[in-house]
N, CA, C, O and CB atoms as a CASP TS submission, in Angstrom:
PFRMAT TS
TARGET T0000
AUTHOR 0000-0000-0000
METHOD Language model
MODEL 1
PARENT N/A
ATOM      1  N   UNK     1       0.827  -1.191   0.000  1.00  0.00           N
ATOM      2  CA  UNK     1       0.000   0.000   0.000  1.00  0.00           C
ATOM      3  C   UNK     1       0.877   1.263   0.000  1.00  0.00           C
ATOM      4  O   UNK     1       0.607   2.272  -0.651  1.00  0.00           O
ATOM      5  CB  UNK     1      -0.944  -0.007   1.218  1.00  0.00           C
ATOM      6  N   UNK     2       2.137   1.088   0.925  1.00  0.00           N
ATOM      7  CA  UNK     2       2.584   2.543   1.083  1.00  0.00           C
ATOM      8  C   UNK     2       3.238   2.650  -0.018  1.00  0.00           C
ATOM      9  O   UNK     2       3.461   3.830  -0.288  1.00  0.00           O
ATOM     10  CB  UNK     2       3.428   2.964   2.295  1.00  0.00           C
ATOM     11  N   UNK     3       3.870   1.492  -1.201  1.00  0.00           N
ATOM     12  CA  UNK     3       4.186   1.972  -2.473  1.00  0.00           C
ATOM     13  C   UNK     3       3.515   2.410  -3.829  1.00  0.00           C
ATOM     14  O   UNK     3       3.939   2.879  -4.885  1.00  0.00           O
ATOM     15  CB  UNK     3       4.784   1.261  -2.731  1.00  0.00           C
ATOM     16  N   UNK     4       2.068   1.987  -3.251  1.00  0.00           N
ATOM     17  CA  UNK     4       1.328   2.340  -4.150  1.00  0.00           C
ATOM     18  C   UNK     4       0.952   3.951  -4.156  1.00  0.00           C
ATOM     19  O   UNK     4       0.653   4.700  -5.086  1.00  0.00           O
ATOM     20  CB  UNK     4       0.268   1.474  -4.040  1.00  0.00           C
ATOM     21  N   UNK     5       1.077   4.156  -2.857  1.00  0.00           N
ATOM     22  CA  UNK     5       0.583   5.768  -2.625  1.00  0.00           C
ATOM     23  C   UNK     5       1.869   7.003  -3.188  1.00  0.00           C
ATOM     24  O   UNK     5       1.547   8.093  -3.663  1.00  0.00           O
ATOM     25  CB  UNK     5       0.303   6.005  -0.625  1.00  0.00           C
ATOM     26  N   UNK     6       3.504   6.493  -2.988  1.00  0.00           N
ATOM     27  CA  UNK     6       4.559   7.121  -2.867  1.00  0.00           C
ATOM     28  C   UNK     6       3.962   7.319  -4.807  1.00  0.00           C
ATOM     29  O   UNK     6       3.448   8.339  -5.268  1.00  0.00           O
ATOM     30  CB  UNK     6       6.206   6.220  -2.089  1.00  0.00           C
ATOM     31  N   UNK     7       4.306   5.772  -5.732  1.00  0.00           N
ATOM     32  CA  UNK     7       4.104   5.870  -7.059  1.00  0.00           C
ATOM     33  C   UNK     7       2.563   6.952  -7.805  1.00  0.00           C
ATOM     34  O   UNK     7       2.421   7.260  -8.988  1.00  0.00           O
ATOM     35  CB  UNK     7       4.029   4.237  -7.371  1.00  0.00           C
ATOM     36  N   UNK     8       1.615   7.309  -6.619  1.00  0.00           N
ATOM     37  CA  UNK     8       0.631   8.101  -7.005  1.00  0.00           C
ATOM     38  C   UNK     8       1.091   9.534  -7.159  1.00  0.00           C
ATOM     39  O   UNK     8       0.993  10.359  -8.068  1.00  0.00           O
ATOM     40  CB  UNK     8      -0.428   7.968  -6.107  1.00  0.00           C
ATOM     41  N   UNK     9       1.817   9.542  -5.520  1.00  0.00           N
ATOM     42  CA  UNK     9       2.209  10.393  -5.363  1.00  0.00           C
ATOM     43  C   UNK     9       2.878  11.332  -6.439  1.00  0.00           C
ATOM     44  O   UNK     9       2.681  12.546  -6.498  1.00  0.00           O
ATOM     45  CB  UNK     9       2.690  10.061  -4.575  1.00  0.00           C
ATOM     46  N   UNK    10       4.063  10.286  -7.659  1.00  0.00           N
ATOM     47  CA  UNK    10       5.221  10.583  -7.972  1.00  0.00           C
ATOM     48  C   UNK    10       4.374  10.979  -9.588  1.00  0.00           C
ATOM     49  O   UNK    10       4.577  11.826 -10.458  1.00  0.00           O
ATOM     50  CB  UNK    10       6.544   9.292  -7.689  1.00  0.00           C
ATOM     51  N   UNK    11       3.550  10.072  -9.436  1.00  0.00           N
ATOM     52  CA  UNK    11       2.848  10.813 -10.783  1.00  0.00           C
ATOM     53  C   UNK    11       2.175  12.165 -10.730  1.00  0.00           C
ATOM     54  O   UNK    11       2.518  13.002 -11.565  1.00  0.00           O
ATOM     55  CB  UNK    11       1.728   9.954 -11.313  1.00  0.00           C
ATOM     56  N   UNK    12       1.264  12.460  -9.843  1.00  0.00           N
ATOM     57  CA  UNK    12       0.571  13.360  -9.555  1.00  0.00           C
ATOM     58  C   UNK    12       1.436  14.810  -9.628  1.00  0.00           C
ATOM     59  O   UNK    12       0.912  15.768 -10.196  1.00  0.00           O
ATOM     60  CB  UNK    12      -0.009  12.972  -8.312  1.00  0.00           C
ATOM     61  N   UNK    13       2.794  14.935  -9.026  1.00  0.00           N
ATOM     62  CA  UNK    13       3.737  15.755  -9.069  1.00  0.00           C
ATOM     63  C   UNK    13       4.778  16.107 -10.293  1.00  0.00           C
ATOM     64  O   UNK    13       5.662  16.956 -10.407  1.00  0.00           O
ATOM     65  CB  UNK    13       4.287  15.384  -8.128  1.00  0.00           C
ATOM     66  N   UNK    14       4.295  15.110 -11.125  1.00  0.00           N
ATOM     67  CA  UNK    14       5.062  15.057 -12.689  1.00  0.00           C
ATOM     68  C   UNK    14       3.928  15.302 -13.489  1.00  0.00           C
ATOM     69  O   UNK    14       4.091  15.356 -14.708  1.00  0.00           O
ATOM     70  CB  UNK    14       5.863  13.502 -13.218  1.00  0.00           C
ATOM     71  N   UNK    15       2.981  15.434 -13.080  1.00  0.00           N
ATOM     72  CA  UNK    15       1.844  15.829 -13.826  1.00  0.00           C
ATOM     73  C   UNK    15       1.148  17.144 -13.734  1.00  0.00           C
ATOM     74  O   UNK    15       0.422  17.595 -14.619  1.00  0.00           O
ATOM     75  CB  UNK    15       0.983  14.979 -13.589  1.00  0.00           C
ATOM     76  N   UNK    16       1.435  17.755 -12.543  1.00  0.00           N
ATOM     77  CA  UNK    16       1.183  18.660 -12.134  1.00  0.00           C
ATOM     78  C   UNK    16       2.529  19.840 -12.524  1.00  0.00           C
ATOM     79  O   UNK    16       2.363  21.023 -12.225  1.00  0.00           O
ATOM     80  CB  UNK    16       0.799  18.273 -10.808  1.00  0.00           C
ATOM     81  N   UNK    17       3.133  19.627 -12.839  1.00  0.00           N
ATOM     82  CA  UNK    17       3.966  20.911 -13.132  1.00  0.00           C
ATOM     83  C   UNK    17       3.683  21.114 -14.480  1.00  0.00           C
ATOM     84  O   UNK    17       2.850  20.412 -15.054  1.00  0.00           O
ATOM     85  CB  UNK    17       5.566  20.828 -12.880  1.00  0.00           C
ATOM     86  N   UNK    18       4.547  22.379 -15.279  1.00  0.00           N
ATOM     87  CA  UNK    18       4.468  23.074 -16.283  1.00  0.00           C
ATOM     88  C   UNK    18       4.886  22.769 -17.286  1.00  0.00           C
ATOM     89  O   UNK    18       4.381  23.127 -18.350  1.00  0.00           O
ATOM     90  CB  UNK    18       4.782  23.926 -16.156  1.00  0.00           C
ATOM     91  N   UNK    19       6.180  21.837 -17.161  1.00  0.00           N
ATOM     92  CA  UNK    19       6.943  21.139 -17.820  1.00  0.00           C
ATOM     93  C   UNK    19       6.154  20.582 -18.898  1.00  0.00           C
ATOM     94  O   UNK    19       5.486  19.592 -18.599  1.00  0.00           O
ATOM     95  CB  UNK    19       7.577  20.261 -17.043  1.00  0.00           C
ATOM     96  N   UNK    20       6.090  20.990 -20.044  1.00  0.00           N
ATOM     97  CA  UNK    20       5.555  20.090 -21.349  1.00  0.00           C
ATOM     98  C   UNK    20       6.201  18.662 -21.458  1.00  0.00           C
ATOM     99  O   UNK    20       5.294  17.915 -21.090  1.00  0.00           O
ATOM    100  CB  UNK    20       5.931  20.876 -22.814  1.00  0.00           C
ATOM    101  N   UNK    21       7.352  17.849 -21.789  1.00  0.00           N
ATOM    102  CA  UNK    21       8.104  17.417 -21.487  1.00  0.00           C
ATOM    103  C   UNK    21       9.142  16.825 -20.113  1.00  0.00           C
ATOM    104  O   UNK    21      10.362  16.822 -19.953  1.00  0.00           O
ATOM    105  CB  UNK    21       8.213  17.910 -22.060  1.00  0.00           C
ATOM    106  N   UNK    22       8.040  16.375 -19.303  1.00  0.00           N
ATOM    107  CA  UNK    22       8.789  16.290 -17.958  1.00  0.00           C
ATOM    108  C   UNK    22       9.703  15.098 -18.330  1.00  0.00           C
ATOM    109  O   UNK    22       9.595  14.225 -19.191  1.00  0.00           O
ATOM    110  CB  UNK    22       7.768  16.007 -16.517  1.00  0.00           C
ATOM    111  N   UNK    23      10.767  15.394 -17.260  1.00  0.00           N
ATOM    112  CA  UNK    23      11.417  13.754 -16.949  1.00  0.00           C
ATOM    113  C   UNK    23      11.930  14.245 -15.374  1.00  0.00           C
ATOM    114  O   UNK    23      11.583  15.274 -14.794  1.00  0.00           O
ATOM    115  CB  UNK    23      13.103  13.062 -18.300  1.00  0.00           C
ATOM    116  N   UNK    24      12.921  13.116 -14.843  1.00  0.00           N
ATOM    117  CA  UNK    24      12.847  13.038 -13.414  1.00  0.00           C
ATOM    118  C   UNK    24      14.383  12.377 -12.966  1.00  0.00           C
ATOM    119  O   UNK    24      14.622  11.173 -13.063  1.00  0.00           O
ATOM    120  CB  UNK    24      11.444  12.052 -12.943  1.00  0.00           C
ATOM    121  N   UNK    25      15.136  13.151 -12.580  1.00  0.00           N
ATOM    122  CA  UNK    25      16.754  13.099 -12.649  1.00  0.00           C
ATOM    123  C   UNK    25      16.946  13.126 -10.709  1.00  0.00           C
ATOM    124  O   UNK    25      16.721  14.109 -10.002  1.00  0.00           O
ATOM    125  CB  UNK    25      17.627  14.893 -13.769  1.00  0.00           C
ATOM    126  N   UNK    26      17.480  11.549 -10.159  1.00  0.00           N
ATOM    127  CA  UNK    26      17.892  11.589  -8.951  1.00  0.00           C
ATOM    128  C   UNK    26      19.346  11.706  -8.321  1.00  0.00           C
ATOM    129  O   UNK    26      19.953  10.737  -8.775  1.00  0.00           O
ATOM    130  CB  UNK    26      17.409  10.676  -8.601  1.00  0.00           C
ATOM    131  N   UNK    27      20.182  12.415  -7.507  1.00  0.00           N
ATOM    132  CA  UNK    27      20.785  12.347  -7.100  1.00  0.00           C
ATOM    133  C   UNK    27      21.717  13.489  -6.786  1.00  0.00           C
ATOM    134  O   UNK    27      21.654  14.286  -7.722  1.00  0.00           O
ATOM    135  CB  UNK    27      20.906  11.580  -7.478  1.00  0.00           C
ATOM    136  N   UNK    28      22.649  13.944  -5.754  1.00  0.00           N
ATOM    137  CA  UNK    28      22.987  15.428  -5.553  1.00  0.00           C
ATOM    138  C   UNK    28      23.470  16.108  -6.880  1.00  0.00           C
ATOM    139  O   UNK    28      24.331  15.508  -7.524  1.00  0.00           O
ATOM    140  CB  UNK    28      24.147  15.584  -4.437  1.00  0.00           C
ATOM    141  N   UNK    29      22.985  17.331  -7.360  1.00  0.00           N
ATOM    142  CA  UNK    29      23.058  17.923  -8.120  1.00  0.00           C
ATOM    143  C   UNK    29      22.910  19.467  -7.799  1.00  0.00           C
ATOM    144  O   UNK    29      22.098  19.867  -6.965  1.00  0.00           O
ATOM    145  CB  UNK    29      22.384  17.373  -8.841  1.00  0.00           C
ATOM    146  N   UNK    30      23.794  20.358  -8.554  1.00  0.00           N
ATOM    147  CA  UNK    30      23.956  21.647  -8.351  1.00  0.00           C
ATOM    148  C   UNK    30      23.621  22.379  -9.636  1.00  0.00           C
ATOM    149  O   UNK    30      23.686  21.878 -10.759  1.00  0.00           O
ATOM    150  CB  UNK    30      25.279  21.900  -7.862  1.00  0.00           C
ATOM    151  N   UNK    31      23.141  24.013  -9.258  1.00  0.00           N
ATOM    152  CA  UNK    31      23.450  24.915 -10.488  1.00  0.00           C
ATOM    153  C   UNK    31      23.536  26.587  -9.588  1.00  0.00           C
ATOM    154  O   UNK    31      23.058  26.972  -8.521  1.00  0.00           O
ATOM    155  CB  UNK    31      21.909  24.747 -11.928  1.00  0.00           C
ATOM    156  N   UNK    32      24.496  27.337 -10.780  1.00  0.00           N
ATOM    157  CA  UNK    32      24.774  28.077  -9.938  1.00  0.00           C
ATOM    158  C   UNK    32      23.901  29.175 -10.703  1.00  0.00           C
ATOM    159  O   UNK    32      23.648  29.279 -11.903  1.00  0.00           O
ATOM    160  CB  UNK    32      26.272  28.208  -9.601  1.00  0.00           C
ATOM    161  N   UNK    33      23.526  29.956  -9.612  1.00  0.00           N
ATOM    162  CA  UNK    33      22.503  31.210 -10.261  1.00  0.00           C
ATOM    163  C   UNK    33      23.214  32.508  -9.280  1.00  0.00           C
ATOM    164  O   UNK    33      23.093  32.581  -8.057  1.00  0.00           O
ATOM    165  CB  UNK    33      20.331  30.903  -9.866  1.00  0.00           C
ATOM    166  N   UNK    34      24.089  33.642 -10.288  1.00  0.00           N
ATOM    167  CA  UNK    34      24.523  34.470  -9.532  1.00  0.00           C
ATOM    168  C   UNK    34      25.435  34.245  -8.280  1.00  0.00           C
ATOM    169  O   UNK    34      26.099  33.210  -8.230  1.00  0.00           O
ATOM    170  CB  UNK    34      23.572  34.976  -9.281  1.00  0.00           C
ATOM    171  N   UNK    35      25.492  35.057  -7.383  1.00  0.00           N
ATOM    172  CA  UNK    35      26.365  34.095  -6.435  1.00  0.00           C
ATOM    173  C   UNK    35      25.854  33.692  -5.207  1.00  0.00           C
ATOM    174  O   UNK    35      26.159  34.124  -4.096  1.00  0.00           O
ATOM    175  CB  UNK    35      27.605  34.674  -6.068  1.00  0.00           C
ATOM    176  N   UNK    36      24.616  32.361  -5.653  1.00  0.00           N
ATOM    177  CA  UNK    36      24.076  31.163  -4.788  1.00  0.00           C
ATOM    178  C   UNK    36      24.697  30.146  -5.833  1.00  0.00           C
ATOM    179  O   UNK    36      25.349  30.439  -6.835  1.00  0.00           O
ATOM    180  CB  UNK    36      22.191  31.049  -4.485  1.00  0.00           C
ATOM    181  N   UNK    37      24.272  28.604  -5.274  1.00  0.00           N
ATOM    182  CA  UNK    37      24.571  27.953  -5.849  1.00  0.00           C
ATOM    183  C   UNK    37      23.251  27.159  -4.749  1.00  0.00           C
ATOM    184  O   UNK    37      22.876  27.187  -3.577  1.00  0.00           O
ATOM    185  CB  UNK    37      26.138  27.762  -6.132  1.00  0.00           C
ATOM    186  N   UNK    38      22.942  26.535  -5.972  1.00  0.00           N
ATOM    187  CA  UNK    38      21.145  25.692  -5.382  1.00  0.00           C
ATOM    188  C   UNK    38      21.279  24.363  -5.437  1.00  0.00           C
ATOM    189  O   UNK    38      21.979  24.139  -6.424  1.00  0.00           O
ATOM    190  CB  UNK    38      19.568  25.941  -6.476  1.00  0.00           C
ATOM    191  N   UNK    39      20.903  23.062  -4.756  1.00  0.00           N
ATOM    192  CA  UNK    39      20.962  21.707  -4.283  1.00  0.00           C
ATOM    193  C   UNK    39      20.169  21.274  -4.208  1.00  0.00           C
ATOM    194  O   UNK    39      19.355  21.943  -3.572  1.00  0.00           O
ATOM    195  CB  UNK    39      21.364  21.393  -3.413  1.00  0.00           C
ATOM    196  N   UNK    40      19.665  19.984  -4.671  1.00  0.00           N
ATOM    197  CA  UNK    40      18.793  18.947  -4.767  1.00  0.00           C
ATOM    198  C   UNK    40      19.438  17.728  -4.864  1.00  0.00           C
ATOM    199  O   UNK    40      20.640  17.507  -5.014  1.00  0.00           O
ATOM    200  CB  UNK    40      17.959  19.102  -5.777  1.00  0.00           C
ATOM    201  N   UNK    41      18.095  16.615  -4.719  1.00  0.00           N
ATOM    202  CA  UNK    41      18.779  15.343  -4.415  1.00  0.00           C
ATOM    203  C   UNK    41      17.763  15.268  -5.668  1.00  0.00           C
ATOM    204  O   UNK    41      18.147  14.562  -6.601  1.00  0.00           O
ATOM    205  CB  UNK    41      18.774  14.342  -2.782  1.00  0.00           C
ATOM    206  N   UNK    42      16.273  16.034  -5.830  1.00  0.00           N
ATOM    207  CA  UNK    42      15.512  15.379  -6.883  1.00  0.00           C
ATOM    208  C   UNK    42      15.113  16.163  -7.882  1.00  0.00           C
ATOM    209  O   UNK    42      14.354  17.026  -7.441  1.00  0.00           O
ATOM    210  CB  UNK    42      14.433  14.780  -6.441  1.00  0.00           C
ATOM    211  N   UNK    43      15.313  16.267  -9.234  1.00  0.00           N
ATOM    212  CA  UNK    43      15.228  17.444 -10.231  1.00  0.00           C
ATOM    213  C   UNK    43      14.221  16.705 -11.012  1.00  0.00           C
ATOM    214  O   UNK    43      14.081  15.494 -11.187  1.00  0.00           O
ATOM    215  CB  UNK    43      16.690  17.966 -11.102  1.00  0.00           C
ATOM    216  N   UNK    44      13.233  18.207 -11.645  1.00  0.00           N
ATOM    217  CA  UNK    44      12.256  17.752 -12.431  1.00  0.00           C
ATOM    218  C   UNK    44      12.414  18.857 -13.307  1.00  0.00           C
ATOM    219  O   UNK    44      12.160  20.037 -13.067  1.00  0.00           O
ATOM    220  CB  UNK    44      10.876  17.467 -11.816  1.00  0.00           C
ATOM    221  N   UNK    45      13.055  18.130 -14.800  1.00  0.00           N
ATOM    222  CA  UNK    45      13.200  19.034 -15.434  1.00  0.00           C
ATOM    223  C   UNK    45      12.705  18.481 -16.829  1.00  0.00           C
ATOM    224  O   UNK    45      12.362  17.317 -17.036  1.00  0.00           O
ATOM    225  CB  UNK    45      14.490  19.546 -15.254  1.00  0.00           C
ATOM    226  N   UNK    46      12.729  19.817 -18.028  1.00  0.00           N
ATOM    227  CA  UNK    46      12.487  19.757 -19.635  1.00  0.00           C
ATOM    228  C   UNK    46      13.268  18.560 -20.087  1.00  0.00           C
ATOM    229  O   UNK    46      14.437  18.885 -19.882  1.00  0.00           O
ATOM    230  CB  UNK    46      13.033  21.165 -20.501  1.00  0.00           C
ATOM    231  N   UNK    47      13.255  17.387 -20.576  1.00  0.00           N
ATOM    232  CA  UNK    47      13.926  16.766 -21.531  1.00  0.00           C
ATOM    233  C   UNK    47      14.387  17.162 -22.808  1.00  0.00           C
ATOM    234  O   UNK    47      15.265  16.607 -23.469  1.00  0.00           O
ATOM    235  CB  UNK    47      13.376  15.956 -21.705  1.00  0.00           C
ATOM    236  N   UNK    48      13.513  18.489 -23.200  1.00  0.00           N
ATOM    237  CA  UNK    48      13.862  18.758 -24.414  1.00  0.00           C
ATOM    238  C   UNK    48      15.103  19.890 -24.472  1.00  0.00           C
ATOM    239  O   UNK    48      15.697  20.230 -25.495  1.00  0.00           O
ATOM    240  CB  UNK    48      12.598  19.166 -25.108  1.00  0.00           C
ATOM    241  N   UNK    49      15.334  20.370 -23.152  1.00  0.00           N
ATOM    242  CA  UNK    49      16.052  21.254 -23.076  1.00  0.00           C
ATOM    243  C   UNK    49      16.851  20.881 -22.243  1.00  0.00           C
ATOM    244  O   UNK    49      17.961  21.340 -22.515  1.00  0.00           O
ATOM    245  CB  UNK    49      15.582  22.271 -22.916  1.00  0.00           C
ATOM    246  N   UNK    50      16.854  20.265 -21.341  1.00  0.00           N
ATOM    247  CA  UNK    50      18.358  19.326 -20.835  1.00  0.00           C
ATOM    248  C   UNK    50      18.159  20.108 -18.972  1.00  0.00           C
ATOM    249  O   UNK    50      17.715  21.192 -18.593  1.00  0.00           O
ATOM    250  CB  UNK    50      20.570  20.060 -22.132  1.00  0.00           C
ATOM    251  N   UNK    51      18.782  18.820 -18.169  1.00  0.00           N
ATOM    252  CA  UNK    51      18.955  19.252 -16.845  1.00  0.00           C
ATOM    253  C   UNK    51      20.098  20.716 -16.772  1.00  0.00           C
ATOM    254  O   UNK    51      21.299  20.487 -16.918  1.00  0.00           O
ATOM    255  CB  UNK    51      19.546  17.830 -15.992  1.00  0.00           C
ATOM    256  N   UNK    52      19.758  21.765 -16.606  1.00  0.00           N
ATOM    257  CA  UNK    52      20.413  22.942 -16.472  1.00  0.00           C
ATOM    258  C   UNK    52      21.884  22.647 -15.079  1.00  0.00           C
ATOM    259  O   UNK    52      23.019  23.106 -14.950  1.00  0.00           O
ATOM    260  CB  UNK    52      19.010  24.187 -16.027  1.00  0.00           C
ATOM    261  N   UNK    53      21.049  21.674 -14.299  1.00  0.00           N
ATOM    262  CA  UNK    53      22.163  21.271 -13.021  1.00  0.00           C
ATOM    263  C   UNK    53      23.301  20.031 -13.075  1.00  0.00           C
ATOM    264  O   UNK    53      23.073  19.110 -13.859  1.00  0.00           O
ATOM    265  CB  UNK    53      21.246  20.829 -11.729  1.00  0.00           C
ATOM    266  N   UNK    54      24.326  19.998 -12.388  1.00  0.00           N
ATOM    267  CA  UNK    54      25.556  18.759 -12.623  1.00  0.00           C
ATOM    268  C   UNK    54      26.111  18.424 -11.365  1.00  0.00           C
ATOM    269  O   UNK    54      25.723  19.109 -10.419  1.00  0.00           O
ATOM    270  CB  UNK    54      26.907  19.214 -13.597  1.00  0.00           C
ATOM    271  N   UNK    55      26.795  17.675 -11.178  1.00  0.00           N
ATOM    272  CA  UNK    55      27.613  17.142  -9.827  1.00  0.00           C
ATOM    273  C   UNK    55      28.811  18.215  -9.951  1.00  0.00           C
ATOM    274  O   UNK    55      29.396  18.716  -8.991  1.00  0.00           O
ATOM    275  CB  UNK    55      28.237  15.258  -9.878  1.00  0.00           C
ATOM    276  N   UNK    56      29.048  18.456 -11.222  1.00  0.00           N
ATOM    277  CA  UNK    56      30.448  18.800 -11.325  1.00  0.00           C
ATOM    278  C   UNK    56      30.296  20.699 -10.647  1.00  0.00           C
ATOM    279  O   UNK    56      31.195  21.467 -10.305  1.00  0.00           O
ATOM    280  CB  UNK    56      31.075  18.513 -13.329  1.00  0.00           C
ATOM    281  N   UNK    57      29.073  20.861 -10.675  1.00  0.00           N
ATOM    282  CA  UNK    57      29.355  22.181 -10.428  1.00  0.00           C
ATOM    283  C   UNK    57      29.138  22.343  -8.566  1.00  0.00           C
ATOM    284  O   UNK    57      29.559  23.310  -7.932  1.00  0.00           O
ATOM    285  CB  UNK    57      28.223  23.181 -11.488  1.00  0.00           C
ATOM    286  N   UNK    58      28.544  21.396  -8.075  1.00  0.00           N
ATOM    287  CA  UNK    58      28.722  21.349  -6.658  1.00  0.00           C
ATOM    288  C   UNK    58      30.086  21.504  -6.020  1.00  0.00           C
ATOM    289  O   UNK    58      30.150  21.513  -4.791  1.00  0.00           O
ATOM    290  CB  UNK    58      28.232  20.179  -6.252  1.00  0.00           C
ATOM    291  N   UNK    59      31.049  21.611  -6.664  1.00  0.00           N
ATOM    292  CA  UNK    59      32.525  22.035  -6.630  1.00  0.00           C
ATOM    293  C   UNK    59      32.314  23.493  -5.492  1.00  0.00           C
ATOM    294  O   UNK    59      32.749  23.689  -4.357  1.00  0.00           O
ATOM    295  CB  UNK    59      33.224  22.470  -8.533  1.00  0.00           C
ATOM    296  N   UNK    60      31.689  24.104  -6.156  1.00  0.00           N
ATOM    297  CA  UNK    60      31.495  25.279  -5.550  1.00  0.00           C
ATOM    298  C   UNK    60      30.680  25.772  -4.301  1.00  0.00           C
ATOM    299  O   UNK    60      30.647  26.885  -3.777  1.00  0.00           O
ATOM    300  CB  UNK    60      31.145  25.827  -6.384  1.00  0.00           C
ATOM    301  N   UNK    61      30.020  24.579  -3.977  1.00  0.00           N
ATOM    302  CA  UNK    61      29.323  24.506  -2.140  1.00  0.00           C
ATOM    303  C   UNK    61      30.815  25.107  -1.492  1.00  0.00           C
ATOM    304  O   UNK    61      31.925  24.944  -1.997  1.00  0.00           O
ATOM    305  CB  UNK    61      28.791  22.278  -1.267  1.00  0.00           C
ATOM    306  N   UNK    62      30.520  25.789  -0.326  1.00  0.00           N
ATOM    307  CA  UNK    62      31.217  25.959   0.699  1.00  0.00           C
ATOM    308  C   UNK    62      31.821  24.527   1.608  1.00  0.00           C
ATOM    309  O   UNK    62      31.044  23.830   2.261  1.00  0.00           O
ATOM    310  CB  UNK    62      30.340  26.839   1.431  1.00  0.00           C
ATOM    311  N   UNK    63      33.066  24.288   1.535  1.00  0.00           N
ATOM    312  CA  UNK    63      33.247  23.575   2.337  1.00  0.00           C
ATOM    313  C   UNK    63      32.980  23.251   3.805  1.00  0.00           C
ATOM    314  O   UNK    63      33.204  24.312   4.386  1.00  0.00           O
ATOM    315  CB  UNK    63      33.953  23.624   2.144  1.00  0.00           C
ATOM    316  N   UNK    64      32.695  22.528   4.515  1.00  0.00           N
ATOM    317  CA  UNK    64      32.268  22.326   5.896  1.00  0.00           C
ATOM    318  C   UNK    64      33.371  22.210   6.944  1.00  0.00           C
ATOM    319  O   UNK    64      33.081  22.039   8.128  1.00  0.00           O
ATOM    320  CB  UNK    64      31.460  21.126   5.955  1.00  0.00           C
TER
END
């Protein structure tokens, strides 16, 4: 049951955005906008226009 609800869930939220073209990209990923730099584990982005975010640019997080 509780996977049936998470997979409702996962549609409902890929269906619900703006995205003509959705797809659904997991894992830490960065992009830098000005001087932030923004983090996710889960991106929902254009396929036709490509994930704007990369691992490679998480370079630029502040170290801890």
């Amino acid at each position: 049951m509780k996977h049936i609800a998470i997979l409702i869930l996962a549609l409902f939220l890929v269906s619900a955005c703006g995205i003509s073209n959705p797809k659904v990209s997991f894992g830490k990923k960065c992009v830098i906008k000005g001087e932030y730099v923004n983090y996710s584990y889960v991106w929902l982005y254009d396929k036709d226009t490509g994930l704007p975010a990369s691992e490679k640019q998480c370079e630029e997080l502040p170290k801890k």
